[in-house]
ROLO-684010 format. One record per residue (C-alpha): residue in one letter; x, y, z. Coordinates in nm, 2 decimals, padded with zeros to 4 digits, m for minus. Each point is the difference from the previous one (the first is absolute). Last residue first. Example, Ala and Ser with C-alpha at 12.3 -4.5 7.8 and 13.67 -1.06 7.14 Angstrom:
(rec S, (01.37, m00.11, 00.71))
(rec A, (m00.14, m00.34, 00.07))
END
This chain:
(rec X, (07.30, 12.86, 13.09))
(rec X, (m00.06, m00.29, m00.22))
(rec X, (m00.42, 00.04, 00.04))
(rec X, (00.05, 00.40, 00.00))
(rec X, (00.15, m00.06, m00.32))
(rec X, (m00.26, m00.22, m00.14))
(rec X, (m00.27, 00.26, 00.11))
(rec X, (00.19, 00.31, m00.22))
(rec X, (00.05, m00.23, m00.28))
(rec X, (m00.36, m00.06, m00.02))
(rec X, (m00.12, 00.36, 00.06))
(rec X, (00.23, 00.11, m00.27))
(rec X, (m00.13, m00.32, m00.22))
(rec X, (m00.39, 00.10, 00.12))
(rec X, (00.06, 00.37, m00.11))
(rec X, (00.14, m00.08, m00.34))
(rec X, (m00.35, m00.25, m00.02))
(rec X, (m00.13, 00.29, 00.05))
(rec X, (00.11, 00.18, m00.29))
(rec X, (m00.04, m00.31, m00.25))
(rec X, (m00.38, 00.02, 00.09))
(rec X, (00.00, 00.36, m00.06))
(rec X, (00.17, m00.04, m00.33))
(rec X, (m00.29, m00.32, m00.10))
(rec X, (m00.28, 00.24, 00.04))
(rec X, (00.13, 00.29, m00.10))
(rec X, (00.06, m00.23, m00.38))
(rec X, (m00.40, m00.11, 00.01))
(rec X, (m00.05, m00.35, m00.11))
(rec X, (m00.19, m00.11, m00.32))
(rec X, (m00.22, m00.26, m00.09))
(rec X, (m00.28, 00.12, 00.26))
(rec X, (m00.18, m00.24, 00.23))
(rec X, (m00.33, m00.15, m00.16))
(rec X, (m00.30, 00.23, m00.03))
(rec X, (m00.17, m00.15, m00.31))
(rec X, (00.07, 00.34, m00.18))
(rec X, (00.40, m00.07, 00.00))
(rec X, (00.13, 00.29, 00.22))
(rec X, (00.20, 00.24, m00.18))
(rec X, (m00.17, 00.28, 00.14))
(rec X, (m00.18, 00.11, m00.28))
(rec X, (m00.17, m00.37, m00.05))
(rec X, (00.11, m00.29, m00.19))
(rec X, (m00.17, m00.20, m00.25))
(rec X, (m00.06, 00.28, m00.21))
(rec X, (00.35, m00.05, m00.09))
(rec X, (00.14, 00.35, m00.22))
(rec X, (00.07, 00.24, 00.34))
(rec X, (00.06, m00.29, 00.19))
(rec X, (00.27, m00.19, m00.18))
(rec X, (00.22, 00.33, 00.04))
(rec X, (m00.02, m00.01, 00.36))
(rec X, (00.10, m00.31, 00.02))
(rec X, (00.31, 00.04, m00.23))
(rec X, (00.11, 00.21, 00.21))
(rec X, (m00.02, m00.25, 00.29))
(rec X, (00.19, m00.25, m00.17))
(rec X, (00.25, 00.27, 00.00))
(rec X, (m00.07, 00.02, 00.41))
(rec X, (00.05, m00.37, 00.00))
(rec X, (00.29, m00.04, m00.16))
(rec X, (00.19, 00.20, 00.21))
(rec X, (m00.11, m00.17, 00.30))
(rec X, (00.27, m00.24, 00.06))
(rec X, (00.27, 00.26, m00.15))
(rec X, (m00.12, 00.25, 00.27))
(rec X, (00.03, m00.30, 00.31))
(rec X, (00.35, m00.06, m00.15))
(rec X, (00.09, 00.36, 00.07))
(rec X, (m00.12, 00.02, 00.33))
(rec X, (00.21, m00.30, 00.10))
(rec X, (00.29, 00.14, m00.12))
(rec X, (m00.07, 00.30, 00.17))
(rec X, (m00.06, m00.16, 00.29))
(rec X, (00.36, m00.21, m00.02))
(rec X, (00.19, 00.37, m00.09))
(rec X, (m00.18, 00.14, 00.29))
(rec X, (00.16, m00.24, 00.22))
(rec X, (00.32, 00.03, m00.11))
(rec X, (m00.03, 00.41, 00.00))
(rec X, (m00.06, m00.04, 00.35))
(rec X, (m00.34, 00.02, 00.17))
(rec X, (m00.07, 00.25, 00.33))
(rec X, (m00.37, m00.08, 00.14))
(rec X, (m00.26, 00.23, 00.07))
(rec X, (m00.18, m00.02, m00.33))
(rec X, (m00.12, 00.29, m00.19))
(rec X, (00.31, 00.04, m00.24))
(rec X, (m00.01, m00.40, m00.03))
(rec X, (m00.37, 00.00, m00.16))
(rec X, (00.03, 00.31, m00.13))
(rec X, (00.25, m00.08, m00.23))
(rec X, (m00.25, m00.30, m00.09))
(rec X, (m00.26, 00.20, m00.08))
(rec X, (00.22, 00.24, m00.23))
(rec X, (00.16, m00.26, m00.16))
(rec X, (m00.15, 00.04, m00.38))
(rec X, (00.13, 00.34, m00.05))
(rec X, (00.32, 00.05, 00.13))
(rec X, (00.26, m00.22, 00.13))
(rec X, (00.23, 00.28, 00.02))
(rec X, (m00.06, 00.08, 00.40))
(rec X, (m00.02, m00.30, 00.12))
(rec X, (00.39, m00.07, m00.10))
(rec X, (00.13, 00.30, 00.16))
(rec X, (m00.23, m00.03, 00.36))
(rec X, (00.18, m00.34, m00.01))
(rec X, (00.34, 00.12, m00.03))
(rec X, (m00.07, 00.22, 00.18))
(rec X, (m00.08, m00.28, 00.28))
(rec X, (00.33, m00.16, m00.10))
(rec X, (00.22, 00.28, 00.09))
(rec X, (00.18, 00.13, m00.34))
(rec X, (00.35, m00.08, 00.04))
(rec X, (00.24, 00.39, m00.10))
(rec X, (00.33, m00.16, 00.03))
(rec X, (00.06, 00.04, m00.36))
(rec X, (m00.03, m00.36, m00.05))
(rec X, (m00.33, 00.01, 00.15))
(rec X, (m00.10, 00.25, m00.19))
(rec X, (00.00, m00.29, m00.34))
(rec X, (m00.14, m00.28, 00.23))
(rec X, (m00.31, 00.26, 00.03))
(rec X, (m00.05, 00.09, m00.36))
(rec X, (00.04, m00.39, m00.09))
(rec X, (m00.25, m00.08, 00.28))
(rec X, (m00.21, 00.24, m00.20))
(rec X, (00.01, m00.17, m00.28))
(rec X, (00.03, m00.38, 00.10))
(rec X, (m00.39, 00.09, 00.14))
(rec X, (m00.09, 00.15, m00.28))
(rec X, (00.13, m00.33, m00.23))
(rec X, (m00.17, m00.27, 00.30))
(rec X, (m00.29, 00.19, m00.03))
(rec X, (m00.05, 00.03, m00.42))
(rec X, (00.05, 00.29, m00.10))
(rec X, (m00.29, 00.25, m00.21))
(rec X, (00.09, 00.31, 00.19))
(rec X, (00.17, m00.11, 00.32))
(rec X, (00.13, 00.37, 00.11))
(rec X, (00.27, 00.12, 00.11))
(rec X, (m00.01, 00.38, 00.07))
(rec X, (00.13, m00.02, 00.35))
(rec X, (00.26, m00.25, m00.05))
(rec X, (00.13, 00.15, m00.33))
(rec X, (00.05, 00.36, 00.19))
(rec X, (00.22, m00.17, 00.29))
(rec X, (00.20, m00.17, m00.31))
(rec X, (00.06, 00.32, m00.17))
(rec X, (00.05, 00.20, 00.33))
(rec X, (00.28, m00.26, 00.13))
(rec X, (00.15, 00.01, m00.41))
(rec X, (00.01, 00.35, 00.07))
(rec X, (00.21, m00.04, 00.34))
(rec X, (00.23, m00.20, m00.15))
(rec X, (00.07, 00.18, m00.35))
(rec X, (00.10, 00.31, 00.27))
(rec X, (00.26, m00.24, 00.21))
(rec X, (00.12, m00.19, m00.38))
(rec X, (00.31, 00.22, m00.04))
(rec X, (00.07, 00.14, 00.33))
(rec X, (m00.03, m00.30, 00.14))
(rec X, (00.25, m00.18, m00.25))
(rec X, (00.26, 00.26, 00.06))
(rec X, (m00.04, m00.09, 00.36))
(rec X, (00.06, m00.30, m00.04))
(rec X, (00.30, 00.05, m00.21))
(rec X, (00.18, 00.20, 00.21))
(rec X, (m00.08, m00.22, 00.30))
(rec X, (00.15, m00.28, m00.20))
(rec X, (00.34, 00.17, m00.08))
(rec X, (00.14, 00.07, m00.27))
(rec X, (m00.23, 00.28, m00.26))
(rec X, (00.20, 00.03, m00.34))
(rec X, (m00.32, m00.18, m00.20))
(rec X, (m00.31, 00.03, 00.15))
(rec X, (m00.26, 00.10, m00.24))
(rec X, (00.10, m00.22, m00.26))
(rec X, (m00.02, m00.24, 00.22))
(rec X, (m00.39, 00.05, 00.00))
(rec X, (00.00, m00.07, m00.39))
(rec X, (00.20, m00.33, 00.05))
(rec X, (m00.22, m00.12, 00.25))
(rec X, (00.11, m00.01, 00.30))
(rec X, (00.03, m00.38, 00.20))
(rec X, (00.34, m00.05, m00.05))
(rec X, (00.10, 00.37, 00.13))
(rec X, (m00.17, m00.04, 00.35))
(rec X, (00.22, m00.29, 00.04))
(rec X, (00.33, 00.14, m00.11))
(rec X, (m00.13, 00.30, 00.24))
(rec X, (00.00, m00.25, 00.30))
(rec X, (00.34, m00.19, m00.04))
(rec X, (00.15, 00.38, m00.09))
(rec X, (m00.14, 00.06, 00.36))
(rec X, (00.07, m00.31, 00.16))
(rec X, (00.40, 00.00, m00.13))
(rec X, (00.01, 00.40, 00.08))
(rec X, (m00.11, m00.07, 00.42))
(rec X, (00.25, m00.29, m00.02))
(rec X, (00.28, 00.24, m00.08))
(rec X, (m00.09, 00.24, 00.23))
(rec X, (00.04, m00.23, 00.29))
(rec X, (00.31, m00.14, m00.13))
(rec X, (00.12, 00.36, 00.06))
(rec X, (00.34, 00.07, m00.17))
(rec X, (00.24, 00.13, 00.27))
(rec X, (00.12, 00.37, 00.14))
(rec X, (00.29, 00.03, 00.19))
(rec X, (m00.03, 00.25, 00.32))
(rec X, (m00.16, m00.23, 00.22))
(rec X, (00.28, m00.22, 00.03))
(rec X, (m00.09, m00.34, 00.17))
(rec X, (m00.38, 00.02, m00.10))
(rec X, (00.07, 00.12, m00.32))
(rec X, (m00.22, 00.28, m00.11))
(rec X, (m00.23, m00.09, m00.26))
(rec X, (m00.05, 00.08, m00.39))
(rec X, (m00.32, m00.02, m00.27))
(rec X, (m00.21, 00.14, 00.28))
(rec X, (m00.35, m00.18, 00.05))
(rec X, (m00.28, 00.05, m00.24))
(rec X, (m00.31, 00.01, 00.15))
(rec X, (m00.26, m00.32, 00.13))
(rec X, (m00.30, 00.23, 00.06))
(rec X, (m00.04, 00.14, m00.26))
(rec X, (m00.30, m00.09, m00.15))
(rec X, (00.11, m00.20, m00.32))
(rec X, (00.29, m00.14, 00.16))
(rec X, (m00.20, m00.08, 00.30))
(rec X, (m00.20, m00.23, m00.19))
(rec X, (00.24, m00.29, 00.00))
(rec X, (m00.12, m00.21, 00.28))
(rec X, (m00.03, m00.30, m00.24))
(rec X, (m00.38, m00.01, 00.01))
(rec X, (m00.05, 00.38, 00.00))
(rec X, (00.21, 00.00, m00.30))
(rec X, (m00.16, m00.26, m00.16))
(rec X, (m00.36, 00.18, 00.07))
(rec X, (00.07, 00.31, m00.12))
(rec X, (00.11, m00.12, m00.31))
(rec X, (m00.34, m00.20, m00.05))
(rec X, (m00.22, 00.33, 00.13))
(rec X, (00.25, 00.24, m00.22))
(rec X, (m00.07, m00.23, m00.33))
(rec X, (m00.38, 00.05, 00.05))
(rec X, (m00.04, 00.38, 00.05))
(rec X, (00.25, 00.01, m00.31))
(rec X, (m00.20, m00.20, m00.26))
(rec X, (m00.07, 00.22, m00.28))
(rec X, (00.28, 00.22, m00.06))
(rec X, (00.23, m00.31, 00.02))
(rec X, (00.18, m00.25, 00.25))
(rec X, (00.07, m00.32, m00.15))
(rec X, (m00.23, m00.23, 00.19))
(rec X, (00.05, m00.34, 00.23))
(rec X, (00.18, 00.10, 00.28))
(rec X, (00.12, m00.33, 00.19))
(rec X, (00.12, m00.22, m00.31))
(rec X, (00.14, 00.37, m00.14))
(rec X, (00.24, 00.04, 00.27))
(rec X, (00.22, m00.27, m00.07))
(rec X, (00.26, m00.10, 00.21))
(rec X, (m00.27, 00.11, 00.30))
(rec X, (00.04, m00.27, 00.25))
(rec X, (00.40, m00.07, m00.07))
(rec X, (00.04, 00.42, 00.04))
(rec X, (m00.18, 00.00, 00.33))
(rec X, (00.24, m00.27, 00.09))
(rec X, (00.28, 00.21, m00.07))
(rec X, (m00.15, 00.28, 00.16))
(rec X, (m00.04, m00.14, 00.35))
(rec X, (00.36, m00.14, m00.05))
(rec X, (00.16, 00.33, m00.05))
(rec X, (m00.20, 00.19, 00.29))
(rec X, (m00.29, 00.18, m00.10))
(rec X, (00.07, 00.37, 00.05))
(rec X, (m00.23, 00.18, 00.37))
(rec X, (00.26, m00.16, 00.25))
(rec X, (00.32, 00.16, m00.24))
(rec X, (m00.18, 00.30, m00.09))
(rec X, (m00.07, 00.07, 00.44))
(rec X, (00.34, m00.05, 00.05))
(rec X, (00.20, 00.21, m00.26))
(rec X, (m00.28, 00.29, 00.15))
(rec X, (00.17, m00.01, 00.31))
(rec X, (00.38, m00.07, m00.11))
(rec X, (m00.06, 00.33, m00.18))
END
């Protein structure tokens, strides 16, 4: 008995540790800053975990710091039995703790755990509730980020989408590496990128998503450049079907260059130019190095 008394009493915060835990944290809700609900749980846990962690408080939720007897022996007369200050300091933290787990649930989700008294009775309760929701939000968001694709977005909105996907695992402790996160974001350019995917597929050097965002951007401006000039083309093509003046190869017939360029053309050029950044980049680090 006087064993285990001793091991509660080293593992309990002492009264002044947890008095000035409780001046830190007077209000809980400056430090976690959502109500818990059915949608959020994955990233209320991470900002709860985190406080606790911080204030050495976790091992109420784990454990590891137990409930020590409610009574003692005396040391003088082990046969009389005292109140246990130890014990009493070990229910002050905990009811501190669930008071602060209960002012940031929603009023739906404490609902579901009214009559429970103790924070590790709670937490769990809470696990139990949103565990199975948690692991199909994981597959919901692992799904988006394979399937993502940039349709008609711009790069900078694409781009912010996928991120989005990725910052949104993160807080269920599933981070995407940055180099799938790469792979992730080449893959749902689609049509219109293929040579430049290519481009950074085939070269030898690793690029982070920053980087590829900045040639992307790049490879995007290039497109709006010559936007114009492939429609300007179309209309080219039509001239010289009803202008005699102009040959069926929309050449003008006095052999000047033609008034059109060719849209191939202009993606491979953008494509190596890719290639030249990497390879640029690649140089100027070796020059720092």
């Amino acid at each position: 008995m006087t064993s285990s008394t001793t091991i509660a009493t080293t593992s309990i915060p002492t009264p002044t540790t947890l008095t000035t835990t409780l001046n830190l944290l007077s209000n809980i809700t400056n430090f976690v800053s959502i109500k818990l609900d059915r949608h959020n749980y994955l990233l209320w846990r991470s900002q709860f975990l985190s406080i606790l962690r911080a204030t050495q408080l976790y091992g109420y939720i784990d454990g590891s710091i137990t409930c020590p007897q409610s009574q003692i022996s005396m040391s003088n007369d082990p046969t009389k039995l005292v109140s246990n200050p130890t014990y009493e300091t070990w229910i002050l933290t905990d009811q501190l703790l669930l008071s602060w787990i209960n002012a940031t649930l929603s009023e739906l989700v404490m609902s579901q755990v009214v009559g429970l008294t103790t924070l590790a009775a709670v937490w769990s309760a809470l696990d139990r509730l949103f565990s199975s929701q948690s692991r199909a939000r994981i597959m919901q968001l692992r799904y988006q980020l394979q399937t993502v694709k940039k349709g008609n977005l711009t790069v900078a909105d694409y781009f912010n989408r996928v991120k989005s996907i990725a910052d949104s695992l993160a807080t269920t402790s599933q981070p995407v590496a940055d180099s799938d996160l790469v792979l992730y974001i080449l893959g749902g350019l689609g049509q219109g990128y293929e040579s430049f995917v290519t481009a950074v597929m085939t070269s030898s050097d690793p690029l982070s998503s920053e980087n590829l965002y900045n040639l992307l951007l790049n490879y995007e401006l290039h497109q709006d450049q010559f936007r114009p000039t492939v429609e300007s083309s179309s209309i080219a093509l039509l001239t010289t079907t009803t202008n005699p003046t102009h040959s069926t190869t929309g050449q003008p017939s006095n052999g000047s260059a033609p008034r059109y360029n060719n849209t191939r053309y202009h993606t491979t050029i953008m494509a190596e130019a890719v290639v030249e950044v990497i390879t640029t980049n690649k140089a100027n680090a070796m020059t720092i190095g």
